[in-house]
C-alpha positions, 0 to 999 in steps of 0.5 A: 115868370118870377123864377125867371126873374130870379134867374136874370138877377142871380146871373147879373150877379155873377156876371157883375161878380166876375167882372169886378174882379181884378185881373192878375197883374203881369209878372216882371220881365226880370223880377228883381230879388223882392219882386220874385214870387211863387210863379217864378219859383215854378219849373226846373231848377238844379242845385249845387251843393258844396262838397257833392260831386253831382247836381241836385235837380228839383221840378217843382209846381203849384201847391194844391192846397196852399196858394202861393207855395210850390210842391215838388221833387228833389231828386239826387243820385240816392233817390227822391224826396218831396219838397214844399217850399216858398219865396218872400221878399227874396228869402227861400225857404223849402223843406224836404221830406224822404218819407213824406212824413217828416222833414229831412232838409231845410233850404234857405237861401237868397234869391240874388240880386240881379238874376232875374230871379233865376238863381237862389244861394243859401244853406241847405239844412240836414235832419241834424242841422249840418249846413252846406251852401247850396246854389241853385239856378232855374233851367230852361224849359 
């Protein structure tokens, strides 16, 4: 009889746990530029970069070890890199790494103001820190 008493508690626990945790708060239809977060950063994306003939298209997703960030794929006409990343207060920044190991580019960039949070402008960053502007702009799903 105890050990079932000790049951109800520990279930009435639990339930009691779960119902007084907040229920996440709906994303905004447009999300202004400080309002964006890691849900809008996830998808497709394909970025500009000045001075290269063909867009870069990076897919990216939730980070499985760092809440809040993404993990993804850069990919271009030379190949893929994997890149990790996230947004705060309307800032991007990601790195990117060829070889999984060590970081060969950097984004930063501004989510732009009146985008519903679907375009990013900045200056992507190489090994060497050469700058080129970059613009980037989520696609449909």
């Amino acid at each position: 009889m105890t050990k079932i008493f000790i049951l109800i508690a520990a279930s009435a626990a639990l339930l009691s746990a779960c119902a007084s945790s907040p229920a996440p708060q709906p994303r905004p239809a447009c999300p202004t530029a400080q309002q964006m977060e890691q849900p809008e950063l996830l998808g497709r994306w394909q970025a500009t970069l000045a001075g290269q003939a063909q867009p870069t298209s990076l897919q990216l997703g939730p980070h499985p070890e760092w809440n809040g960030t993404v993990k993804g794929t850069i990919t271009r006409p030379t190949g893929q890199a994997i890149v990790v990343g996230d947004v705060n207060q309307g800032k991007l920044t990601m790195e990117e790494s060829a070889d999984g190991k060590k970081v060969s580019g950097t984004w930063l960039g501004d989510v732009v103001d009146g985008s519903c949070a679907r375009e990013i402008r900045g200056e992507w960053l190489d090994d060497k820190d050469n700058s080129t502007p970059f613009v980037m702009r989520k696609q449909s799903q």
